[in-house]
N, C-alpha and C positions, 0 to 999 in steps of 0.2 A: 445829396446826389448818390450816395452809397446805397442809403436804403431803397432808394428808389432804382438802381442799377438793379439792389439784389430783388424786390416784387418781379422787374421783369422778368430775369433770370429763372424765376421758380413759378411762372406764371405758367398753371396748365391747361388751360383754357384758349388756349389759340393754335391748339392743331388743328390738322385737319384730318381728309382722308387719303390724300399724298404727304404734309407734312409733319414732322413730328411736334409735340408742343416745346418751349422753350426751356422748360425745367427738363425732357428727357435729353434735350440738345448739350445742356449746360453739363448734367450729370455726365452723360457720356464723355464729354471733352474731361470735363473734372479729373474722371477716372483713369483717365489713358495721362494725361499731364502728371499725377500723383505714381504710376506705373513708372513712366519713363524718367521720373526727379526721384525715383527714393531715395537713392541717397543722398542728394541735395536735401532733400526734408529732414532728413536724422538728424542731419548736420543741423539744420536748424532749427530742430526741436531743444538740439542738447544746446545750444547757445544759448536757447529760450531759457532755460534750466537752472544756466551759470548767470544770466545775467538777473532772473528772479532769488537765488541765495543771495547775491551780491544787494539786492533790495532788503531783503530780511535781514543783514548782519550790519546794513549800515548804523551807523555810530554818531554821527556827526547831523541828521535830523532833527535831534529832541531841543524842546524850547521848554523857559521857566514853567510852562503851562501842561506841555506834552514829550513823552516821552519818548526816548530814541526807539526807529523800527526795530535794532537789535533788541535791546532790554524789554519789546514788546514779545517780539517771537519767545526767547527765551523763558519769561514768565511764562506763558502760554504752555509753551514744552514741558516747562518742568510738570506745571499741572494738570496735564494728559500724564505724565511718567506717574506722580502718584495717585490719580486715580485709576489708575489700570495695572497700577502693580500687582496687583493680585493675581490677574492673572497673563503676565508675562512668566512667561519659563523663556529658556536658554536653547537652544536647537531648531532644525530646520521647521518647515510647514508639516510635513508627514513625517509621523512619527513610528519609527521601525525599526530592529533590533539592527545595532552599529556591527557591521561587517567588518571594521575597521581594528577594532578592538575585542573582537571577541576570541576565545580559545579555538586553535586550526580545527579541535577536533568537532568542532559545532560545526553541523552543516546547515541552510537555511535555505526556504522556500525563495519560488520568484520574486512574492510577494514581499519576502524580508519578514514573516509574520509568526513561520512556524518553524521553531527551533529543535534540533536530532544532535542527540550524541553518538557518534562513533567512536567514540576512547571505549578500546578494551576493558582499559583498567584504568578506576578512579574517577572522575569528572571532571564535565567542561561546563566553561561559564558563558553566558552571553547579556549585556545591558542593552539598553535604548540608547538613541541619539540624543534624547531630550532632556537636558535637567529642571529641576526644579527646587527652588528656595523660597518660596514665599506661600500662602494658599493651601486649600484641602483638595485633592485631587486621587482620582480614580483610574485605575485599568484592571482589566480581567484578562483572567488565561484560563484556555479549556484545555483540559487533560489528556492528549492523545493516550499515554500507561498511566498505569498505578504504580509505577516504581516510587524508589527515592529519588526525590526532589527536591529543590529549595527558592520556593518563591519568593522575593522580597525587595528590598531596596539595599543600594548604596552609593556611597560618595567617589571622588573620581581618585581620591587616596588610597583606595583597596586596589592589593593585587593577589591576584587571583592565581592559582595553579591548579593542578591534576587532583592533588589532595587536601583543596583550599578551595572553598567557593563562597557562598553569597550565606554571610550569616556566623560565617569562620573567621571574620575580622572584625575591627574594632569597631568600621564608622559603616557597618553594613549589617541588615536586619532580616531573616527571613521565616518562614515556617513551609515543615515538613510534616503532608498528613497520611504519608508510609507511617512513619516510626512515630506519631503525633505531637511532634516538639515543634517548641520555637528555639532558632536560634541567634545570637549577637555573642560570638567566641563560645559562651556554653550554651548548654542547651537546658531548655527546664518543659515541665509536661504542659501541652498544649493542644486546642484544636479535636476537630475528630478526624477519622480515615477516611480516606479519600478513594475514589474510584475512578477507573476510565473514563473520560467522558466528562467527568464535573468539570463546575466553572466556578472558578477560584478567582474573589475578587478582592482586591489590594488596595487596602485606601491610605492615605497619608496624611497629616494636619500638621503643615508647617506652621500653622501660627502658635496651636497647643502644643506641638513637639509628642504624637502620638501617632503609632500604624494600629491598624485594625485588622483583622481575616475576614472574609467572608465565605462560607463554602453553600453554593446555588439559592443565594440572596441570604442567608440566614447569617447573622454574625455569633462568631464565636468569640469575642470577646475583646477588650483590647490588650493586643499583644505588647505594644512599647510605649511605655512612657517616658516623657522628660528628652525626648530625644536629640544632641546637638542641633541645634541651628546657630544662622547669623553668618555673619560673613566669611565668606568663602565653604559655608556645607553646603553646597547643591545633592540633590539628590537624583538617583536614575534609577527606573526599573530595572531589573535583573533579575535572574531566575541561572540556576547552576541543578546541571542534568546528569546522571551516573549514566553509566552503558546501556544505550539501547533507548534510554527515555525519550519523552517527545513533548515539548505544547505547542500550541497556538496561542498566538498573543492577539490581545485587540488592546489599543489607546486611545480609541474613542473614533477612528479612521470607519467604523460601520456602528450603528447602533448598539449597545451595553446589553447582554439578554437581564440583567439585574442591576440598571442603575440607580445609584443613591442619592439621597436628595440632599442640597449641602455640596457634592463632590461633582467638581468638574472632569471632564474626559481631559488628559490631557494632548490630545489632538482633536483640533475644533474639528468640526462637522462639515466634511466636504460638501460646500453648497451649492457649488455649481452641479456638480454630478448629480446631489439630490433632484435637484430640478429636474434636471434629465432624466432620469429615475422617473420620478413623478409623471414627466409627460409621458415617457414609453408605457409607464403602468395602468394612464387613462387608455392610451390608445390602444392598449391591450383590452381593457375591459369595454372599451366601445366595440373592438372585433367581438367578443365573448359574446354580448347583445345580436350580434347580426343574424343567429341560429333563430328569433323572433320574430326578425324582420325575413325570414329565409325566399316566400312566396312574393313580396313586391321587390324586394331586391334582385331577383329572375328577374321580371318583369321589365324592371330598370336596364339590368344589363342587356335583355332584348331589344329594348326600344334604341341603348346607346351604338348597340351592336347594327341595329337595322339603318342607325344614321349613319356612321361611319363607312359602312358599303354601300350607301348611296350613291347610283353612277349616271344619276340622269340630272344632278344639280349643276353639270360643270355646263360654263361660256365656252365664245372667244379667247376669253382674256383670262379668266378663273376656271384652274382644274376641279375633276368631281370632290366629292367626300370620299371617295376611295381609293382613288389614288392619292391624294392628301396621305390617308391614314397610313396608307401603304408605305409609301416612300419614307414617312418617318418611322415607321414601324422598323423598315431594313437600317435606314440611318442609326436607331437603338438598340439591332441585333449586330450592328457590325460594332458599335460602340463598345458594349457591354462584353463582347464575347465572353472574354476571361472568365466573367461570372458567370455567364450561362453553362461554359463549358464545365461549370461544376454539378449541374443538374443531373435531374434520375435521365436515366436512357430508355428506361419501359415504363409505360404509362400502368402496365399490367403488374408490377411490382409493387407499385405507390397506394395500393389501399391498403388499409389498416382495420376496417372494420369486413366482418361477411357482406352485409347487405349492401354494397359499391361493387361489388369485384363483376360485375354486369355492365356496369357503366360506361359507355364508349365515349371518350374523351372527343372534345368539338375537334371538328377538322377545318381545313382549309381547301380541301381538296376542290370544291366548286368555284375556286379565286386563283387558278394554280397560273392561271396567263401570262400575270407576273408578277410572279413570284415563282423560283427557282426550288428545286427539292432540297437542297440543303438551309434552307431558309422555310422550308414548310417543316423541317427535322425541328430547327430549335424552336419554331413556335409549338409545335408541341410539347416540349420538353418542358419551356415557360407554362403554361397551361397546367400542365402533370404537375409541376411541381406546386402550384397554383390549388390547385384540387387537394395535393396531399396536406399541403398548409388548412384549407378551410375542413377538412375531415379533422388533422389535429385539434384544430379549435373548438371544432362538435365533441371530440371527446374530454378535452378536457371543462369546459363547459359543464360535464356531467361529474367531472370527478371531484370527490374533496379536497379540500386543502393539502389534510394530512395526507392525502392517499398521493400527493405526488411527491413525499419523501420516500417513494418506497424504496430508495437508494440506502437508505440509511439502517435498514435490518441488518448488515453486515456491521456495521461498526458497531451495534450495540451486543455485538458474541464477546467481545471483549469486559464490557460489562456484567455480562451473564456471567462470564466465564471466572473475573471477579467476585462476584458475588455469592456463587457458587463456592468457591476457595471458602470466604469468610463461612456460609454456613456450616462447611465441613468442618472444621474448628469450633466454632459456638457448639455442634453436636457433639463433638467428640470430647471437650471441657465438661458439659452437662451431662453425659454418660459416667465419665471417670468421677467427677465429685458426687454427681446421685448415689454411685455406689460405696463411696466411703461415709453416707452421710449417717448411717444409723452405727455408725461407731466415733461418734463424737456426742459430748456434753450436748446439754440442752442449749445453753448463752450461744454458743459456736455455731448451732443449729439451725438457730434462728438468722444470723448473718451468712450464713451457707444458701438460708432456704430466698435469700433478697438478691442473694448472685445468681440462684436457678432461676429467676422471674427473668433478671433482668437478659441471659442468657435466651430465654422461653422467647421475652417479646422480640431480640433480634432477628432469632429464626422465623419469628412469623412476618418480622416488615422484610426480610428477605426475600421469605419466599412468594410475599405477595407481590413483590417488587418482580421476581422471575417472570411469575404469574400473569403480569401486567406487559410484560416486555413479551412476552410467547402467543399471548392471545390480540394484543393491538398491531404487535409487528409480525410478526411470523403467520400473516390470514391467506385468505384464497385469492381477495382482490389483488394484493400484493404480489402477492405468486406468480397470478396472472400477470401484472405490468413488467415484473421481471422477465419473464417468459416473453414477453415483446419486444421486451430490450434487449434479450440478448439474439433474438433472431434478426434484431435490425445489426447489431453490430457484426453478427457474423458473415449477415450479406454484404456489410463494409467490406471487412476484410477477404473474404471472399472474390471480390471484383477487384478490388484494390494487389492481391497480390498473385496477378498472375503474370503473363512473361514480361521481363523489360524492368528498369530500374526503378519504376515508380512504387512498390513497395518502400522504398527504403524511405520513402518521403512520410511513410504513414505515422502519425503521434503512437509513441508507446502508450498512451494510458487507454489507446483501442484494445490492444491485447490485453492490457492489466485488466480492463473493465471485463470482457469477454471473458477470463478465466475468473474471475472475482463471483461474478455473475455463478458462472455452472457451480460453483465449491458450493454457493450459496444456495442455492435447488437441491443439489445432492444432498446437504450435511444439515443445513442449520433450520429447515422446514420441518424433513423428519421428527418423529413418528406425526405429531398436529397435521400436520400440510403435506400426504405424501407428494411426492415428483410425479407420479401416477396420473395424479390430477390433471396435468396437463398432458392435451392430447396429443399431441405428437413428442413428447418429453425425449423417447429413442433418438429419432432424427433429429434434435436438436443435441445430445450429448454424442453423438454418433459424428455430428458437424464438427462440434468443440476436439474430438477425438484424431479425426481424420486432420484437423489442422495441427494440434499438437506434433503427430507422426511424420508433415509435410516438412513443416517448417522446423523442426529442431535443431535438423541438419543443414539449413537454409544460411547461403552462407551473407544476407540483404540483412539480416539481423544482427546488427553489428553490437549493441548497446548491450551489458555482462547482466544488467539485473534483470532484462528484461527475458536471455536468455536461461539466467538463474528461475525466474517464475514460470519456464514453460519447463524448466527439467522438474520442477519440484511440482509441476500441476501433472508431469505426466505420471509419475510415481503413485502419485492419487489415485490416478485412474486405474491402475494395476491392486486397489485394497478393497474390490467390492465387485461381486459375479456381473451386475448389474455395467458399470464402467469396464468392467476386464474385457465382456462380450464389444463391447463401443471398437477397443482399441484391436480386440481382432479380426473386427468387420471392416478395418479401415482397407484402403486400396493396396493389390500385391506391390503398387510400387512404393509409395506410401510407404511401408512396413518393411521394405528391403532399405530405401533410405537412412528408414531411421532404424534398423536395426546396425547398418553401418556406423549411420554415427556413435553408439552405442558404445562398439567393439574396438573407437578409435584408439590410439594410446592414451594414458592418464596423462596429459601431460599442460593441462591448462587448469585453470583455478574453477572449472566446472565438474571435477572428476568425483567430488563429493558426491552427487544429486543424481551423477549416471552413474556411481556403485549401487547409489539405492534403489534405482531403478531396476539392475540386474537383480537386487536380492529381493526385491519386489515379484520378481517373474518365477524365481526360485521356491520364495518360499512357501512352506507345503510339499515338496519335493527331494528335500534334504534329509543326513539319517538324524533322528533326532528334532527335525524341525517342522515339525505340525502345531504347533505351539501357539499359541496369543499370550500366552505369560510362559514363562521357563520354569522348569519345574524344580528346579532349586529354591525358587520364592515361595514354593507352599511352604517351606522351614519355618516362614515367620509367621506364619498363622492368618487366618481371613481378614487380621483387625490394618493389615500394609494396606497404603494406600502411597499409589506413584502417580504424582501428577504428571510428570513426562513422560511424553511418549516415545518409546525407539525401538530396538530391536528385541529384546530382553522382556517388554510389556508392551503393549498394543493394545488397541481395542478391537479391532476387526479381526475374524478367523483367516488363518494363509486363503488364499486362491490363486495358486499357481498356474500359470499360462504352459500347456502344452506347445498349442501356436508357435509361441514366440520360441520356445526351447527346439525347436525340431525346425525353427526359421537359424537360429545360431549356432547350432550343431551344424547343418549344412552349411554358411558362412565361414567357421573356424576351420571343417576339413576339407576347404575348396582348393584344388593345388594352386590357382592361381591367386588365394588369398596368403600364400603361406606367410609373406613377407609382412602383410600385415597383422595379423596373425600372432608372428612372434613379436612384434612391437610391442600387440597388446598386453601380452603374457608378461612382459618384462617388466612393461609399465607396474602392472600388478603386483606383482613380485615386489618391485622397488617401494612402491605405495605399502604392500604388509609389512615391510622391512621396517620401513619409517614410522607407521603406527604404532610396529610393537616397540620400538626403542623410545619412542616417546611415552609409550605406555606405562616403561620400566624405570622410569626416570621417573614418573610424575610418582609411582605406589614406591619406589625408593626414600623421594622427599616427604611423604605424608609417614615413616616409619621413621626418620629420623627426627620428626617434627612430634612425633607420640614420642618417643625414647628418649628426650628431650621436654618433654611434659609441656608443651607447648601448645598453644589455643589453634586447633585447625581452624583454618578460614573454607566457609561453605564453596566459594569462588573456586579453589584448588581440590574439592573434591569432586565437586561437577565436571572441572574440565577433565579430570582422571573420568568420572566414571564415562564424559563423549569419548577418550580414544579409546576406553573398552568397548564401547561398541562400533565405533569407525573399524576397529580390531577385527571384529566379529563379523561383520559386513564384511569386509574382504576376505575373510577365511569365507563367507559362506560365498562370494561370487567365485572362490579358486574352485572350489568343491564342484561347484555348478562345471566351470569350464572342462576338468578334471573328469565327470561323469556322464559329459555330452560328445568331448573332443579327446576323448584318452591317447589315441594315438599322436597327439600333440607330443606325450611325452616319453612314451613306452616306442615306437614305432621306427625303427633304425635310418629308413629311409626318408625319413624327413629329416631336415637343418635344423642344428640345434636342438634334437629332443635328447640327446645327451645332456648337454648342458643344463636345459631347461630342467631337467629330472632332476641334476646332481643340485640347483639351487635349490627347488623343490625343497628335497630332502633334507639339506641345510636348513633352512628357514623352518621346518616342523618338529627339526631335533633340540634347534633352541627354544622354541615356545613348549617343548616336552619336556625339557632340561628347567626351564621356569618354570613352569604350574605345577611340575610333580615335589620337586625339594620340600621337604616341610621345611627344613631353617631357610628358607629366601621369603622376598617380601611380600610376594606373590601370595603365602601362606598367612604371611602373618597379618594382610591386609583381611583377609578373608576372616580372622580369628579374632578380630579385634575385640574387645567386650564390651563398648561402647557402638551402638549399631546405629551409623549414619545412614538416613535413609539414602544422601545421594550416593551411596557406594555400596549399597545392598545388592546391585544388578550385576555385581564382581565375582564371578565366584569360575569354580574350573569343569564347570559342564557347559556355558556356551562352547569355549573352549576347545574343550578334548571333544563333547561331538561334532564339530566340527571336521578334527583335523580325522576322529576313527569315520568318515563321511569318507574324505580325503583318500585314506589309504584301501582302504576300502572297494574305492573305484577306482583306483591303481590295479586293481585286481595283480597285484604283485603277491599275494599270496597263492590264487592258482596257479601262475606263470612259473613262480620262481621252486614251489614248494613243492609243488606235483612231479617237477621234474626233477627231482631229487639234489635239486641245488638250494644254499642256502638264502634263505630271504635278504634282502638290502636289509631292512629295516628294521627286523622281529630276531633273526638269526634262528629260531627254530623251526620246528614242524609243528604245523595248525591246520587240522583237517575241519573242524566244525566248531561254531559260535552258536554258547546255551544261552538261554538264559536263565539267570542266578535262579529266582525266588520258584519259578515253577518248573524249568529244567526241559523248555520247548527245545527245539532247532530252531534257531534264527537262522543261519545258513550253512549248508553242506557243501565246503569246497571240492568232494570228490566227484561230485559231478562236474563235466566237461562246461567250462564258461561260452556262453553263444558267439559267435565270431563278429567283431566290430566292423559294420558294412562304411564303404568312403563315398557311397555314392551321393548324388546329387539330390535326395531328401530320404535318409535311413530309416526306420524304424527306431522310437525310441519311446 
């Protein structure tokens, strides 16, 4: 009687064309009865549950013949347990570095995937969720830096600290391809060096008790044998990261770019996703096909088009085909808003290729009856966006595979810029021994002449490596797609941030992309691929220029790195005639904003990025500062080479902005700016205080650490030589303010230019009083006989030209000297400055100094 209940029940063959048939009658009730009992169902599912375990564990079923269901399940279990021990591990489904456990100073993606040190100083460690005891298993990590690392495994008995990590304890293993060691507490030589970008893959064999290295599929050998196992050694990935390193981990959660065969991932393979992958990936490539079928697929949507406004098919009883269409049509645009309301708004916007931009998008205008304008608004917009989809498709249909990473030429400067490093070492080793080789024995010669080969063949797989990365990534197609991309993102941002709070909704990695974008046109093309290439190149860094200026001072940007990357991209833009022209084209309001924000006081963790900005507009303008290397560093001869860039070495010539110097001179001597004004000044002041007292302390400890015969650590001479130039930086933005807004300090009738003078003066007598003493540390840093190159950029001509810039345009020499009083500062009489070697006039103070105008834009 049941089954015959259920045929009728699912019997679909007796509707009609009023009734429904009895299967959709059934289903329907089914569905609403199962809605409105859920939770009577849970309940008796889970009783379904407890009273089938209660089946499996009984006891009291088995006969001389057959066995009890417990001691049936049981066998059974056990014998799934050890055929599938191999590959059970210990942890969740997805496997991802344990946030739970890891060192605070690890920070970690959304994803949980890509691991960042921010410790200063020393290292942080980070493991996985998942262990492992049993089986041979695999993961890879690709190298965001080339620093020091330590890739490896460990046991959940290791702990870890700041100067302790993965490979520094007993029951943990790792390798390092900086410094090319493995390590397990020592370290012995291992591996090759590593570069940005590789992928480093990590295998493990708990059944032989062996780890292995791989560096981009190739094995370098095995690194550990005999290693603990058994009970209670589980093992977990791990990897421990100095200052500033970076990886990406994969555990088998996306395909291996170099899986091994033998080694399982140990995160099984997301299957469901795959599939869904899959399907999305056919129906992508069935659109891709439609540019084939382009002429009957018209055809189609005409015919489908000409039935749907159909109005002569409607009864009595049945409406046409177009009001049909219609009314669902409105029903789908009230439904959907939300998403529509994220569509283009100009149909004229949305091409992407030249030969469209002709194209008038179908209308409705001839059906307007009914249907309402704001309902003829969003079908077009669906439409537009509709056309813009099937042109994407047309283009990428044409492009290569490769050609749609062309995202990816920025991440490979890091590699270049790697590989670069190693060549200039291989040359500079094979220069220095070629030239010792003909004062050595014959025997010695010959093993001299095995290490110039093997030095020969690096620099040629290097530079073919450059070579290969300059001419595949760095082309014209590529240029071009960037050049697309960044016009799309800036008409993002552009529409997205004008009045009203909706800016502040917009994702950061719009802007990071956008400034990512322009660096990458300006810097990393050049000389192959100028920017020239593309034709509108101006108005596009002209766009990027004018936003920098808007938004800096923009107060909807709340998030610190975000505004860190737009002070340090505008800096940029102030080192090349090309960008300088961008940023003083941008709008007078534009450039009054962000010249204010500029001039605010030092007084947030931004003041860094807007000094350099100031000495960015400066330099070229200063005494002594036309410079791209200081002329103190000829001393060391052509053979110096500084791979950091800062103020002391550069690579670009000054180009100093007039513009902006004669936009901050009228800002600094506005009477109604006075107040802030001396904010700024103070700030500065307080800021050179701070720099130089940290300055004096750091070349203090590096002279008791020599006096002391003591190993410098390279750490403590880099951050000495950044406050020497943080130092220099603000002596050259006083100098600026000093030369543009004198009467800030000289001028009686202004607030506080007393005071601000009398600091002044203080603050230029100390750093006079240091750099001149020969016995202070100042001297003996500079004298040292051992020439570190990080501290070669120390010496007392940034310095002293600076502060004689300084006094200088005090013009306290005319003022004070002419008129027969004695100087603050010099105490004598100075009518004219020679100079030494050929005995010019550099300048004759008895001529009368021009009078400093207050007006509202002065002559300068």
């Amino acid at each position: 009687m049941q089954l015959s209940l259920l045929r009728v029940l699912f019997t679909n063959t007796d509707g009609t064309g009023v009734y429904e048939s009895s299967r959709k009658l059934f289903l329907k009730e089914l569905r609403a009865f199962l809605i409105q009992h859920a939770a009577t169902v849970s309940v008796k599912l889970e009783q379904m549950q407890l009273s089938l375990l209660r089946v499996l564990f009984t006891n009291t079923d088995g006969t001389g013949v057959y066995e009890s269901s417990r001691k049936l399940f049981l066998k059974e279990l056990r014998a799934f347990l050890i055929q599938h021990a191999a590959t059970v591990s210990i942890g969740p489904a997805e496997t991802v570095f344990d946030t739970e456990t890891k060192n605070r100073h690890i920070t970690f993606s959304a994803d949980k995937l890509t691991a960042t040190c921010t410790l200063p100083k020393g290292s942080g460690t980070a493991k996985a969720n998942t262990a492992l005891y049993k089986g041979k298993w695999q993961y890879e990590v690709q190298l965001g830096t080339c620093g020091i690392m330590q890739v490896g495994w460990c046991t959940v008995l290791c702990k870890f600290m700041a100067e302790m990590g993965v490979g520094d304890t007993t029951h943990s293993y790792a390798y390092d391809g900086q410094r090319k060691k493995k390590w397990n507490v020592a370290a012995q030589n291992y591996g090759e060096t590593w570069f940005a970008g590789d992928i480093i893959g990590t295998v493990i064999d708990l059944n032989e008790g062996t780890i292995e290295f791989y560096r981009n599929g190739f094995s370098m050998g095995i690194a550990f044998e005999k290693i603990q196992t058994g009970p209670g050694m589980a093992y977990f990935p791990a990897v421990s990261l100095s200052s500033g390193e970076s990886v990406v981990a994969n555990f088998g959660g996306s395909p291996f770019k170099y899986p091994l065969s033998g080694y399982e991932p140990i995160q099984l393979a997301p299957l469901k996703e795959s599939i869904k992958a899959n399907i999305v990936l056919d129906w992508v490539r069935n659109l891709l096909t439609l540019e084939e079928m382009k002429p009957e697929l018209e055809q189609m949507q005409l015919s489908l088009l000409r039935v749907l406004f159909t109005n002569t098919d409607g009864t009595g009883v049945y409406e046409s085909s177009r009001k049909l269409f219609l009314k669902e049509l409105r029903a789908f645009l009230i439904q959907h808003a939300a998403t529509v309301s994220f569509m283009l708004n100009e149909t004229e916007d949305t091409d992407v290729t030249s030969s469209s931009k002709n194209k008038k998008p179908f209308t409705f205008e001839s059906y307007s009856n009914e249907v309402s304008s704001a309902e003829i608004d969003s079908i077009r917009r669906v439409i537009a966006s509709f056309q813009l989809y099937q042109k994407r498709l047309s283009i990428a249909s044409e492009v290569n595979d490769d050609d749609n990473k062309c995202a990816i030429c920025y991440n490979y400067e890091n590699s270049v810029a790697s590989i670069k490093t190693k060549m200039r070492e291989y040359t500079k080793c094979y220069v220095e021994y070629k030239n010792k080789f003909n004062q050595i024995d014959d025997p010695v010669a010959a093993e001299l002449n095995k290490y110039f080969e093997v030095c020969r063949s690096n620099i040629d797989m290097q530079g073919r490596h450059v070579a290969w990365i300059l001419s595949a990534i760095y082309s014209p197609s590529k240029q071009n797609q960037l050049a697309w991309l960044l016009r799309t993102v800036i008409r993002t941002l552009e529409k997205s941030s004008g009045e009203g709070p909706r800016f502040k909704f917009v994702p950061c990695f719009y802007i990071e992309s956008m400034l990512m974008i322009a660096s990458v046109l300006r810097t990393h093309f050049d000389p192959l691929v100028p920017i020239q290439n593309i034709p509108d190149y101006f108005d596009l860094l002209k766009s990027v220029a004018e936003f920098l200026a808007c938004h800096i001072p923009d107060p909807r940007i709340t998030d610190k790195n975000v505004r860190d990357t737009l002070r340090e991209s505008a800096a940029g833009f102030f080192c090349s005639p090309l960008t300088l022209k961008c940023m003083e084209g941008v709008s007078s309001e534009s450039m009054e904003s962000f010249i204010r924000a500029l001039l605010k006081a030092y007084d947030g963790s931004n003041w860094a990025q807007t000094n350099w900005i100031l000495v960015r507009i400066w330099h070229g303008s200063g005494f002594a500062f036309r410079y791209t290397h200081s002329p103190h560093l000829s001393k060391f001869g052509p053979d110096l080479v500084l791979t950091d860039t800062n103020l002391i070495c550069q690579r670009n010539n000054p180009c100093p902005s007039t513009v902006y110097q004669k936009k901050i001179q009228r800002l600094l001597l506005q009477e109604s700016n006075q107040e802030s004004a001396s904010a700024f000044l103070n700030s500065l002041l307080n800021q050179l205080n701070w720099a130089f007292s940290e300055f004096i302390s750091m070349i203090q400890g590096i002279q008791n650490l020599s006096t002391e015969r003591a190993v410098l650590q390279t750490r403590h001479l880099v951050i000495t030589a950044t406050c020497f130039d943080i130092l220099v930086c603000l002596l050259r933005v006083l100098e600026m303010i000093v030369v543009l807004a004198r009467p800030l300090f000289t001028d009686p009738a202004r607030p506080n230019s007393a005071s601000m003078l009398e600091r002044l003066c203080q603050i230029l007598c100390q750093l006079l009083l240091r750099c001149s003493s020969s016995a202070g540390c100042f001297n003996y840093i500079i004298n040292l006989d051992i020439k570190v190159p990080e501290i070669l950029t120390i010496d007392h001509f940034p310095i002293l030209s600076a502060i004689a810039g300084i006094l200088i345009s005090l013009s306290c020499i005319n003022h004070h000297l002419l008129n027969t009083r004695l100087c603050f500062f010099c105490k004598t009489t100075i009518t004219k400055v020679i100079e030494c070697n050929t005995g010019a006039v550099l300048h004759d103070f008895t001529v009368p100094p021009p009078s400093v105008s207050t007006a509202a834009d002065p002559e300068f």
